[in-house]
PyMOL Python script that loads the backbone (N, CA, C, O; Angstrom):
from pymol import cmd

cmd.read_pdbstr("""\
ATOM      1  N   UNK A   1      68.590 163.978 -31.219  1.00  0.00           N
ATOM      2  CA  UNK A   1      68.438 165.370 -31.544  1.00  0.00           C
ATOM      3  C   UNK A   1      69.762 165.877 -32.123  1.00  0.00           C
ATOM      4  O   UNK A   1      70.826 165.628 -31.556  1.00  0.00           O
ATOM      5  N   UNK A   2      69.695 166.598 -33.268  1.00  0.00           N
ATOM      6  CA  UNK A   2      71.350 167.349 -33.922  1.00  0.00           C
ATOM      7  C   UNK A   2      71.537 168.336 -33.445  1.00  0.00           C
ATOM      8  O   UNK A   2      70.591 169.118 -33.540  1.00  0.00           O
ATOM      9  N   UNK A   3      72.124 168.575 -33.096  1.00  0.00           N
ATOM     10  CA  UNK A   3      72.356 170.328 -32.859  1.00  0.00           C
ATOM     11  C   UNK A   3      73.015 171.052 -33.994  1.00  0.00           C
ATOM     12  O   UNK A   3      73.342 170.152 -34.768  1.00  0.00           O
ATOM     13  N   UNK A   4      73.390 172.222 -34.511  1.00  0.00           N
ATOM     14  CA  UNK A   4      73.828 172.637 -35.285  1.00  0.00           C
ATOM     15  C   UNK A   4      74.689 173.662 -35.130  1.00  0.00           C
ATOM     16  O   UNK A   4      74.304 174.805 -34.884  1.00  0.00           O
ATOM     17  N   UNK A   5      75.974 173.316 -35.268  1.00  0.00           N
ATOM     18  CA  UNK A   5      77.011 174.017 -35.206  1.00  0.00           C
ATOM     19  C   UNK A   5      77.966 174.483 -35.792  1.00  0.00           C
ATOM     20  O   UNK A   5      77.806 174.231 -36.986  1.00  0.00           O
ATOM     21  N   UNK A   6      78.884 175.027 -35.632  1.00  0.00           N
ATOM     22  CA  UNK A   6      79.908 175.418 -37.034  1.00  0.00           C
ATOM     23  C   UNK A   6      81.566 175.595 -36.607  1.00  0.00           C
ATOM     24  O   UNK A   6      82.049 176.141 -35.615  1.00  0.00           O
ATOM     25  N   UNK A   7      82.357 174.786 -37.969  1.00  0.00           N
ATOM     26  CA  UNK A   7      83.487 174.662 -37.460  1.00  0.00           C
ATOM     27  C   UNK A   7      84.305 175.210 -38.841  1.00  0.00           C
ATOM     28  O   UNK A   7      83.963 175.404 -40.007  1.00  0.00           O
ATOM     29  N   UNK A   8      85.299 175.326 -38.243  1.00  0.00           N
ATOM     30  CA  UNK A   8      86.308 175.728 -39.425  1.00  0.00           C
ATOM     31  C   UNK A   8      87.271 174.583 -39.969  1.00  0.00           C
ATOM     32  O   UNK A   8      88.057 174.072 -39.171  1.00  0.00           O
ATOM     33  N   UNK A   9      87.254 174.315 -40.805  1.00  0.00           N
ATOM     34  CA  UNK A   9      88.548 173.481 -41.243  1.00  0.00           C
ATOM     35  C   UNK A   9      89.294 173.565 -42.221  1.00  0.00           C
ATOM     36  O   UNK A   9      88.712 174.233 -43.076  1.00  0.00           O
ATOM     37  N   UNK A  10      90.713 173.105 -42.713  1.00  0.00           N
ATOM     38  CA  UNK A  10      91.113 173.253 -43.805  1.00  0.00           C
ATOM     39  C   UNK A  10      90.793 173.006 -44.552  1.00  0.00           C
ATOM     40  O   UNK A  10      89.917 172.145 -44.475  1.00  0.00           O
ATOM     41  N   UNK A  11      91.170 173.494 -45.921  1.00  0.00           N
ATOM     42  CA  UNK A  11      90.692 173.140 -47.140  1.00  0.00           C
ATOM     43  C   UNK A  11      90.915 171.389 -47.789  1.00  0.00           C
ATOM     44  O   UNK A  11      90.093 170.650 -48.331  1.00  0.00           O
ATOM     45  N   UNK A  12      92.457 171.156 -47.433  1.00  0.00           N
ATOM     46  CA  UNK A  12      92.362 169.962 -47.563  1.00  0.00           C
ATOM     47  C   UNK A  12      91.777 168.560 -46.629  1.00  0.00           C
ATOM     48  O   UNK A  12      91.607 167.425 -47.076  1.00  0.00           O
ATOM     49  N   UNK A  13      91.563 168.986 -45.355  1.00  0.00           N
ATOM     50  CA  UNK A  13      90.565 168.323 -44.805  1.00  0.00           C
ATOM     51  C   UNK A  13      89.082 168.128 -45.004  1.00  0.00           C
ATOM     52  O   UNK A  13      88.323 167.194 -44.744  1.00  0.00           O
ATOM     53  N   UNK A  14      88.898 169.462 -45.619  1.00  0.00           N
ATOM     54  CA  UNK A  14      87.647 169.319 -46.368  1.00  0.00           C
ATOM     55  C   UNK A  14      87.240 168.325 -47.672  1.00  0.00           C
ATOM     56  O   UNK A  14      86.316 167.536 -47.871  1.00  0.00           O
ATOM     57  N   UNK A  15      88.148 168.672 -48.283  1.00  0.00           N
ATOM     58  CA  UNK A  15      88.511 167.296 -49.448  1.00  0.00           C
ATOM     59  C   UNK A  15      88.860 166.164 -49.396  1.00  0.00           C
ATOM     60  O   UNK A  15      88.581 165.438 -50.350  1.00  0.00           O
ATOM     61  N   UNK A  16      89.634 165.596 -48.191  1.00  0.00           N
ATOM     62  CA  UNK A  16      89.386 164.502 -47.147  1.00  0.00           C
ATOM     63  C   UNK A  16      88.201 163.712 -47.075  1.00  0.00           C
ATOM     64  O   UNK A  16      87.998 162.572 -47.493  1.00  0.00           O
ATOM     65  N   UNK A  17      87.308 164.663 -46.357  1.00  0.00           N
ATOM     66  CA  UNK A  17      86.235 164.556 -46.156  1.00  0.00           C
ATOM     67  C   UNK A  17      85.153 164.151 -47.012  1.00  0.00           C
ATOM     68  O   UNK A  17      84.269 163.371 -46.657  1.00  0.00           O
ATOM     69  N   UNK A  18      85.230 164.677 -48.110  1.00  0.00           N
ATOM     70  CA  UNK A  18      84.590 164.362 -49.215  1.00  0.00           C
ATOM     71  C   UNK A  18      84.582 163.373 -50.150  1.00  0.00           C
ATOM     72  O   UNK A  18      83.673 162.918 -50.845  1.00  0.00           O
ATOM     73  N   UNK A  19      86.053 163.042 -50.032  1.00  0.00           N
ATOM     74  CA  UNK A  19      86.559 161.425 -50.412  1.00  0.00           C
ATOM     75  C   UNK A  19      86.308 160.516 -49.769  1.00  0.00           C
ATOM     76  O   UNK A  19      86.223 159.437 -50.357  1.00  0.00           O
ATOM     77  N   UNK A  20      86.079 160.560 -48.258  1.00  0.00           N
ATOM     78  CA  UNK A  20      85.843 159.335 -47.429  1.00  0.00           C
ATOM     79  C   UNK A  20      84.117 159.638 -47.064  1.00  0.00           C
ATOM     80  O   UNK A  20      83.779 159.358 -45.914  1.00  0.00           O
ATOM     81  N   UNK A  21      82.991 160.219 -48.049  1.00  0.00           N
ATOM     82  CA  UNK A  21      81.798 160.498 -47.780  1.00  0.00           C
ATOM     83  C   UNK A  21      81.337 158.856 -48.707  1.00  0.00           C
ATOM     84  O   UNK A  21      81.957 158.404 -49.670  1.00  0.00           O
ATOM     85  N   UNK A  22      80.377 158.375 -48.198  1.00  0.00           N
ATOM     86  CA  UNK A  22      79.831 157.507 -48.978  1.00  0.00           C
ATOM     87  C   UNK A  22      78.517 158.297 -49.881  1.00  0.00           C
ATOM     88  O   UNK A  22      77.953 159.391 -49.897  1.00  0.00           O
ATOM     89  N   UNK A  23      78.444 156.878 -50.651  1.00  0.00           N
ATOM     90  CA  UNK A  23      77.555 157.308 -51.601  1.00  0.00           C
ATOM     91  C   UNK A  23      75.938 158.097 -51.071  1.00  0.00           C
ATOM     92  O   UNK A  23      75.296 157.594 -50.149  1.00  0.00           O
ATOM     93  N   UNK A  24      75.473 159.300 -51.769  1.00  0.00           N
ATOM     94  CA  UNK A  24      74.378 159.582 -51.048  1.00  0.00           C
ATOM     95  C   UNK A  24      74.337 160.013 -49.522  1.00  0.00           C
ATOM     96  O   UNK A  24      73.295 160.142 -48.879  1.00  0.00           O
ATOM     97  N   UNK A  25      75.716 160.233 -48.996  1.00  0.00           N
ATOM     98  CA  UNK A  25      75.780 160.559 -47.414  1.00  0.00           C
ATOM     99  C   UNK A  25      76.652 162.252 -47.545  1.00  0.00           C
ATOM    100  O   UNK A  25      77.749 162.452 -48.067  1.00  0.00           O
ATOM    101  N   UNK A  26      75.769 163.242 -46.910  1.00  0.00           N
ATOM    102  CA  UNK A  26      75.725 164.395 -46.628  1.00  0.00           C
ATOM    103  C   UNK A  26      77.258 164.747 -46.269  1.00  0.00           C
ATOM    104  O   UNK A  26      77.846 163.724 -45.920  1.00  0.00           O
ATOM    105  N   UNK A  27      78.100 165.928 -46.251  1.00  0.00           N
ATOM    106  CA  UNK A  27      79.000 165.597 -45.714  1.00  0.00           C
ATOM    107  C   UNK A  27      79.111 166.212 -44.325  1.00  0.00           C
ATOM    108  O   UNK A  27      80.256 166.237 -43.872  1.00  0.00           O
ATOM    109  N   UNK A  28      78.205 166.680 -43.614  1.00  0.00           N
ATOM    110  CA  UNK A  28      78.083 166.547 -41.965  1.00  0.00           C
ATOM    111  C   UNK A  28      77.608 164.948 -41.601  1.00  0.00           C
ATOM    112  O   UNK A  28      77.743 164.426 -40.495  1.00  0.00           O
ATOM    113  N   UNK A  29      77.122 164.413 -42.602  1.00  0.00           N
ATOM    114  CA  UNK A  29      76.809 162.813 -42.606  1.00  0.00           C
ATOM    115  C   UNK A  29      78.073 162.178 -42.329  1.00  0.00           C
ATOM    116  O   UNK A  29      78.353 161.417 -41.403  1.00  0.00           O
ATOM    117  N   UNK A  30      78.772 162.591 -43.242  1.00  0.00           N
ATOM    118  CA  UNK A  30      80.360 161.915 -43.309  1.00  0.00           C
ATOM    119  C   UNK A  30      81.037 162.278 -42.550  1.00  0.00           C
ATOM    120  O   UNK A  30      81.940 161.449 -42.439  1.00  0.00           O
ATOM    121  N   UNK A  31      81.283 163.726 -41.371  1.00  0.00           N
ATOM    122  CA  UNK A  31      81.865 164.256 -40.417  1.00  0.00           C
ATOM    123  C   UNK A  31      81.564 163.521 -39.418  1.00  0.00           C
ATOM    124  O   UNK A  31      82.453 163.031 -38.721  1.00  0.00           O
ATOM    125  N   UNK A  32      80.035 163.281 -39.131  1.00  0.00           N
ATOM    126  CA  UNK A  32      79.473 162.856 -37.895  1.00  0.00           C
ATOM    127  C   UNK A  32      79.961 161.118 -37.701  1.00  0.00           C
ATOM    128  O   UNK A  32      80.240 160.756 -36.558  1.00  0.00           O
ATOM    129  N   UNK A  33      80.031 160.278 -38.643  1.00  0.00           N
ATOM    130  CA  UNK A  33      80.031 159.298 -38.962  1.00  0.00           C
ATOM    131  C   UNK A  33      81.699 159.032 -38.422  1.00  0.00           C
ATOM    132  O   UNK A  33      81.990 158.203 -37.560  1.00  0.00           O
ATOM    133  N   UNK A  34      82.805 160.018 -39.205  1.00  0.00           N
ATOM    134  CA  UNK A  34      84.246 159.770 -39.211  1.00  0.00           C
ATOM    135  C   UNK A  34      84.600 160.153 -37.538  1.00  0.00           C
ATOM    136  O   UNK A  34      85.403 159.493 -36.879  1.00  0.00           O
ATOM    137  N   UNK A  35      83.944 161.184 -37.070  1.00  0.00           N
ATOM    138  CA  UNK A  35      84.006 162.107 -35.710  1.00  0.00           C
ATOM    139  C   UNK A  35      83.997 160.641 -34.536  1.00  0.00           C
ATOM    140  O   UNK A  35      84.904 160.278 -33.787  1.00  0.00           O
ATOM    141  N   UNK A  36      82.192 159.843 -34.804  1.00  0.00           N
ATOM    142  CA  UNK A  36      82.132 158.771 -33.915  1.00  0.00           C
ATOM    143  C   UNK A  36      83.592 157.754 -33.967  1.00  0.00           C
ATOM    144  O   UNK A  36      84.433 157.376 -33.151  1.00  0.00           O
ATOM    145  N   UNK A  37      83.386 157.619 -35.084  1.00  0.00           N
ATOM    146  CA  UNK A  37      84.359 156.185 -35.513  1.00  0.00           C
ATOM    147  C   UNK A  37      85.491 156.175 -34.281  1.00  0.00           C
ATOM    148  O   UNK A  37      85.604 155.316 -33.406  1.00  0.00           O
ATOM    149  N   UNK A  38      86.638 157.895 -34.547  1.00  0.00           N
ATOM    150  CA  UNK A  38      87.495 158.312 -34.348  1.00  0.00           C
ATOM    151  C   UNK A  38      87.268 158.302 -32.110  1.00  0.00           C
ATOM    152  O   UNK A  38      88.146 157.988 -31.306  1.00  0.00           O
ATOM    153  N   UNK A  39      86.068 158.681 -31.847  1.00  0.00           N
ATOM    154  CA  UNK A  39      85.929 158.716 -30.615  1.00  0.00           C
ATOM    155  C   UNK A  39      85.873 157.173 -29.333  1.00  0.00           C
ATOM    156  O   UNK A  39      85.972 156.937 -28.129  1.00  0.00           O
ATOM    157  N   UNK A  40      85.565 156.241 -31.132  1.00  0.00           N
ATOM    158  CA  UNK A  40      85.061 154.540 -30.337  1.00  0.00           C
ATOM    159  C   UNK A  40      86.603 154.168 -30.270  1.00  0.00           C
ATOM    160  O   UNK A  40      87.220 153.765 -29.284  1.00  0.00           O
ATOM    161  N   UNK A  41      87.085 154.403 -31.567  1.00  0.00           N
ATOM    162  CA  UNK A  41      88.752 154.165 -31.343  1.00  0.00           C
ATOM    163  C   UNK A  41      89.579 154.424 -30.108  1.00  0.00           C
ATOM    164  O   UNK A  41      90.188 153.545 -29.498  1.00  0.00           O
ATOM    165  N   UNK A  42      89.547 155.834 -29.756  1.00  0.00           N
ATOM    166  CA  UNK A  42      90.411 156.196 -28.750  1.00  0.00           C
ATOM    167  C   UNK A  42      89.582 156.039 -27.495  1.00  0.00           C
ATOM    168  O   UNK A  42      90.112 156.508 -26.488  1.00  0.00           O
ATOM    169  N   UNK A  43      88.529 155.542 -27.355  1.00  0.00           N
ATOM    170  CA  UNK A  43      87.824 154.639 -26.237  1.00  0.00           C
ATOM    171  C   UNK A  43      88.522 153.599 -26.141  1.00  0.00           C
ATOM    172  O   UNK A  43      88.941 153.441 -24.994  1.00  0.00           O
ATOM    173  N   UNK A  44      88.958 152.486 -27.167  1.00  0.00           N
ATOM    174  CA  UNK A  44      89.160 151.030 -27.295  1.00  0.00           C
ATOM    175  C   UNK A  44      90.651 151.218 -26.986  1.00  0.00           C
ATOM    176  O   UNK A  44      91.310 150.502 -26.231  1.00  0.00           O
ATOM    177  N   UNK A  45      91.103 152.307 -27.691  1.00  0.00           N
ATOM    178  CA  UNK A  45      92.652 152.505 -26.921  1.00  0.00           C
ATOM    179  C   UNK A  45      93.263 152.772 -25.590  1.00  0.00           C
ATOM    180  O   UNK A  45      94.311 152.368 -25.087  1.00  0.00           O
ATOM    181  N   UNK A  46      91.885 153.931 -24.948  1.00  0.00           N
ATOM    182  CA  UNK A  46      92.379 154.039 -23.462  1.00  0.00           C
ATOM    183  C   UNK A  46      92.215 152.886 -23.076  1.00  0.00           C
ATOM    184  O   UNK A  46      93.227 152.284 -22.719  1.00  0.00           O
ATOM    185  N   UNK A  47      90.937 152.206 -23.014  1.00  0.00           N
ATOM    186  CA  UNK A  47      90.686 150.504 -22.316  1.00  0.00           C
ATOM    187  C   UNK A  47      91.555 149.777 -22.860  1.00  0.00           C
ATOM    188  O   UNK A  47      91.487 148.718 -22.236  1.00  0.00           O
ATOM    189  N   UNK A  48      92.196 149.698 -23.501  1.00  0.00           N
ATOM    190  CA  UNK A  48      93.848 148.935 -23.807  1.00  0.00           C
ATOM    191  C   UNK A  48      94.824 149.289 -22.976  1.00  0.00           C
ATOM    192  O   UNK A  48      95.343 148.518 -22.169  1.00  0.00           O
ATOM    193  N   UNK A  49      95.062 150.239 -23.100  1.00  0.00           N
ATOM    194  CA  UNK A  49      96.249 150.623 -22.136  1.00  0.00           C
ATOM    195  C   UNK A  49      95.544 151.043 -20.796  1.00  0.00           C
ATOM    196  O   UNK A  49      96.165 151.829 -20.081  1.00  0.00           O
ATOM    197  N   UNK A  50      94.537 150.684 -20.458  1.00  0.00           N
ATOM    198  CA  UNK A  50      93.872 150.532 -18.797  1.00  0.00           C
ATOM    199  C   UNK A  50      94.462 148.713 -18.289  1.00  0.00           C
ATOM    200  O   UNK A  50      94.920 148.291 -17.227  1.00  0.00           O
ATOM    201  N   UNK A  51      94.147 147.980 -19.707  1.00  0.00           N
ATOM    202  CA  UNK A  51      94.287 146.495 -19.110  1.00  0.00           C
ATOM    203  C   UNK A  51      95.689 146.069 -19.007  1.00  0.00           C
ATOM    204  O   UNK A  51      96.121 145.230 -18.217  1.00  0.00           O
ATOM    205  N   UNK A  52      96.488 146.858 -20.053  1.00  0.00           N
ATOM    206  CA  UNK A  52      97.516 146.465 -20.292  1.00  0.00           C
ATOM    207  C   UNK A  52      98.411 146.634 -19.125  1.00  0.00           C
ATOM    208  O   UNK A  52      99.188 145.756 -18.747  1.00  0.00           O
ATOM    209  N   UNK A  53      98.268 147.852 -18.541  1.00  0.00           N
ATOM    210  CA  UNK A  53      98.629 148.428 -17.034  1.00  0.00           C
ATOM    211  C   UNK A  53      97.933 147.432 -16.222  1.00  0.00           C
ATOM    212  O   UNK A  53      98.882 146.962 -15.594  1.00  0.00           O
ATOM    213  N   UNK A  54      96.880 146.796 -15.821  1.00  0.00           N
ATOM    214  CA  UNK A  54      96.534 146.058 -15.114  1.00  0.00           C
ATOM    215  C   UNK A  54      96.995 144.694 -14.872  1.00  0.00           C
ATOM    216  O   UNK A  54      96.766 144.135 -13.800  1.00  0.00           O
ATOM    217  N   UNK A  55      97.604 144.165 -15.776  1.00  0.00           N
ATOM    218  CA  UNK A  55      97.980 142.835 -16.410  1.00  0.00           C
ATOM    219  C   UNK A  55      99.396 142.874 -15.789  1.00  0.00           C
ATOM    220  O   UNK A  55      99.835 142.239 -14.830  1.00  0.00           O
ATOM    221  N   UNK A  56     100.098 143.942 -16.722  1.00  0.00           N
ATOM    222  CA  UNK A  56     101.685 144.481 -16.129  1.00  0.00           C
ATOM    223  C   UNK A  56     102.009 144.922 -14.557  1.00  0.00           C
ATOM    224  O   UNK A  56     103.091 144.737 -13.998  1.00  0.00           O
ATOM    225  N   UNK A  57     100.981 145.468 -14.040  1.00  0.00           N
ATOM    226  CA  UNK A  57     100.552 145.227 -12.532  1.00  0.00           C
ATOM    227  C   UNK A  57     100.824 144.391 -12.139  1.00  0.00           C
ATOM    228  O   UNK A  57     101.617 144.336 -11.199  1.00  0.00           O
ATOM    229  N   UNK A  58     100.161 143.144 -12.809  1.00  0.00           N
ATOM    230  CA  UNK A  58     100.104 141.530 -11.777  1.00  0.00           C
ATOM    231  C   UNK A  58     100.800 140.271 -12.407  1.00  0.00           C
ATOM    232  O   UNK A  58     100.565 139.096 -12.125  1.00  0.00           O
ATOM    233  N   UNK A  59     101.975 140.900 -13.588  1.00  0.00           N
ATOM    234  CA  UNK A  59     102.444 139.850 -14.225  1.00  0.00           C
ATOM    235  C   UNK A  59     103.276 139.020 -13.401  1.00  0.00           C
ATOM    236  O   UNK A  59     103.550 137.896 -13.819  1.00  0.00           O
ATOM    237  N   UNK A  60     103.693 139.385 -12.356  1.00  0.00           N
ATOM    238  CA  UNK A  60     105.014 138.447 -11.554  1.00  0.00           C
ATOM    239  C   UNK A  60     103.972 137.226 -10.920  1.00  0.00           C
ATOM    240  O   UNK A  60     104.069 136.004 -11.035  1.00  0.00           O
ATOM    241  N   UNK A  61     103.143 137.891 -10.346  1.00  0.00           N
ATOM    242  CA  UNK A  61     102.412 136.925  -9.607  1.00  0.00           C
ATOM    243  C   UNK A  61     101.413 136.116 -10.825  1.00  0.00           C
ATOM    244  O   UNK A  61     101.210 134.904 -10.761  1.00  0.00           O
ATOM    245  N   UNK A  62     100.864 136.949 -11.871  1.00  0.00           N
ATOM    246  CA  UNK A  62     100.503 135.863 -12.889  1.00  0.00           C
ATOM    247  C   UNK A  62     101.022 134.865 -13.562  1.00  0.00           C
ATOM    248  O   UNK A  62     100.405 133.901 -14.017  1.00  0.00           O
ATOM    249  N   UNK A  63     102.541 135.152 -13.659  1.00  0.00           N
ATOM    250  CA  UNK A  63     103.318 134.343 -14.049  1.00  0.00           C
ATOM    251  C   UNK A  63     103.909 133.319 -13.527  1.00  0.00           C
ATOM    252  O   UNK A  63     104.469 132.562 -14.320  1.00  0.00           O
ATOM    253  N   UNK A  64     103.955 133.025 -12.203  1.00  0.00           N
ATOM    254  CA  UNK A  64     104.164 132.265 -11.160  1.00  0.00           C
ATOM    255  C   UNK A  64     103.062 131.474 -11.308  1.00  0.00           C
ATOM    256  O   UNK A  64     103.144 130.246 -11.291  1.00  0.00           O
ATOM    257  N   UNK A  65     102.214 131.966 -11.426  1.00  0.00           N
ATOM    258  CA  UNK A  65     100.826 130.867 -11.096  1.00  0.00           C
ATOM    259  C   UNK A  65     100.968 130.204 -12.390  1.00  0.00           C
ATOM    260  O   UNK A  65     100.472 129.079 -12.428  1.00  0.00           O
ATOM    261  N   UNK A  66     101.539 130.637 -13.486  1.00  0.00           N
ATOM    262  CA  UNK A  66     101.522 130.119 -14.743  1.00  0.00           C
ATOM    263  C   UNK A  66     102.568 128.972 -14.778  1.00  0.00           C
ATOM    264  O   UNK A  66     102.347 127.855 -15.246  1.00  0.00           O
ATOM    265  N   UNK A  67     103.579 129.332 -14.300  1.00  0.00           N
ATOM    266  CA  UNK A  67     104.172 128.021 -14.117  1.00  0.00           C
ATOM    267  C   UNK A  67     104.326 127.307 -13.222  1.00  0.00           C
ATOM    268  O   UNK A  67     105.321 126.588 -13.312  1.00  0.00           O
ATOM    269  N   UNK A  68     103.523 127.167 -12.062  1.00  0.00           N
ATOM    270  CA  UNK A  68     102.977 126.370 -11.412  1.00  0.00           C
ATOM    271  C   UNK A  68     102.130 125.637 -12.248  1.00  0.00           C
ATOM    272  O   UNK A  68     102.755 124.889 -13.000  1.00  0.00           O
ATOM    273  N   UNK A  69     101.229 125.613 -12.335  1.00  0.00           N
ATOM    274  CA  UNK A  69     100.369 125.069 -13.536  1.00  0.00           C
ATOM    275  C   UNK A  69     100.908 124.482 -14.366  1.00  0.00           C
ATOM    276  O   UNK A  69     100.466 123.407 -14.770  1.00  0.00           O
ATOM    277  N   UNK A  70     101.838 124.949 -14.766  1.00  0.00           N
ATOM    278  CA  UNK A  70     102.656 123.791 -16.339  1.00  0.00           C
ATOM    279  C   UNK A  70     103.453 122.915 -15.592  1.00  0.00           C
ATOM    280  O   UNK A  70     103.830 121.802 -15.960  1.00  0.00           O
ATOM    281  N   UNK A  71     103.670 123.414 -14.627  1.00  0.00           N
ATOM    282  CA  UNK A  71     104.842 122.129 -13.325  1.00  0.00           C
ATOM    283  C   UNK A  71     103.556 121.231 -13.540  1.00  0.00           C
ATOM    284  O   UNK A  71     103.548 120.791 -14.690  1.00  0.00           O
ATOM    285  N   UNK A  72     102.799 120.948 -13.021  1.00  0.00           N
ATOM    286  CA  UNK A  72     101.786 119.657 -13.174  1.00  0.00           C
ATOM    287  C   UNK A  72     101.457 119.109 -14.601  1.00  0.00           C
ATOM    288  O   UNK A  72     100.825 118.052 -14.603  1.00  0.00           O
ATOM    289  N   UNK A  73     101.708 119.531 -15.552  1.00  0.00           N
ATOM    290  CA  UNK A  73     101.662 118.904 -16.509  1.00  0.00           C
ATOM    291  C   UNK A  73     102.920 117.611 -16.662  1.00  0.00           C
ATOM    292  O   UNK A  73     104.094 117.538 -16.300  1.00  0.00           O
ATOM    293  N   UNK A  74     101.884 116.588 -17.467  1.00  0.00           N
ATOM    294  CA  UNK A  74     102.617 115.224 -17.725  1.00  0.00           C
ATOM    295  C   UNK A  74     103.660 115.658 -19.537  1.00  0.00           C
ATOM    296  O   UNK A  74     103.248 116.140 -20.592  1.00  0.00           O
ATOM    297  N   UNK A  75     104.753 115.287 -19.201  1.00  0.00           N
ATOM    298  CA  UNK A  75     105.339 115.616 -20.664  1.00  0.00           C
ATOM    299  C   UNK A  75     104.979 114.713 -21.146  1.00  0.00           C
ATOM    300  O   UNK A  75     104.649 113.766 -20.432  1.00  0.00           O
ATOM    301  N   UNK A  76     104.869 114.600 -22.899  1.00  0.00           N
ATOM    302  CA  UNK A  76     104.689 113.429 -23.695  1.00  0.00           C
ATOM    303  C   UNK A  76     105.583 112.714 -24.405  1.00  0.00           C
ATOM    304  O   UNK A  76     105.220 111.720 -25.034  1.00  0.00           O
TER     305      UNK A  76
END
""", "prot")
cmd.dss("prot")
cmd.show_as("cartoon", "prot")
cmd.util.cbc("prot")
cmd.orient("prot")
């Protein structure tokens, strides 16, 4: 379902906008489209810096186990 709403923007964002519209695509087509893109991004960024903190959390002890592990390796 769309809802229909109204926003203000600059003029040169508007022309922005119109440059990055594809062919035959409306330019609330092209808002809605750039709006998602922009929202999956800074999704994929918080969950980056969620793991990255998680990782950096447990690097001493990950890293220990890491070279434990290469201690058993045969050199060639």
């Amino acid at each position: 379902m769309k809802v229909k709403t109204s926003v203000t923007l600059s003029e040169d964002l508007v022309k922005t906008v119109r440059r990055a519209g594809r062919k035959g695509e409306s330019r609330s087509e092209t808002i809605e489209r750039l709006v998602r893109q922009g929202l999956l991004a800074e999704a994929r960024r918080a969950a980056d810096a969620r793991d990255l903190a998680l990782i950096n959390e447990h690097a001493d002890r990950l890293n220990l186990e890491a070279g434990d592990v290469l201690g058993y390796q045969v050199e060639w």
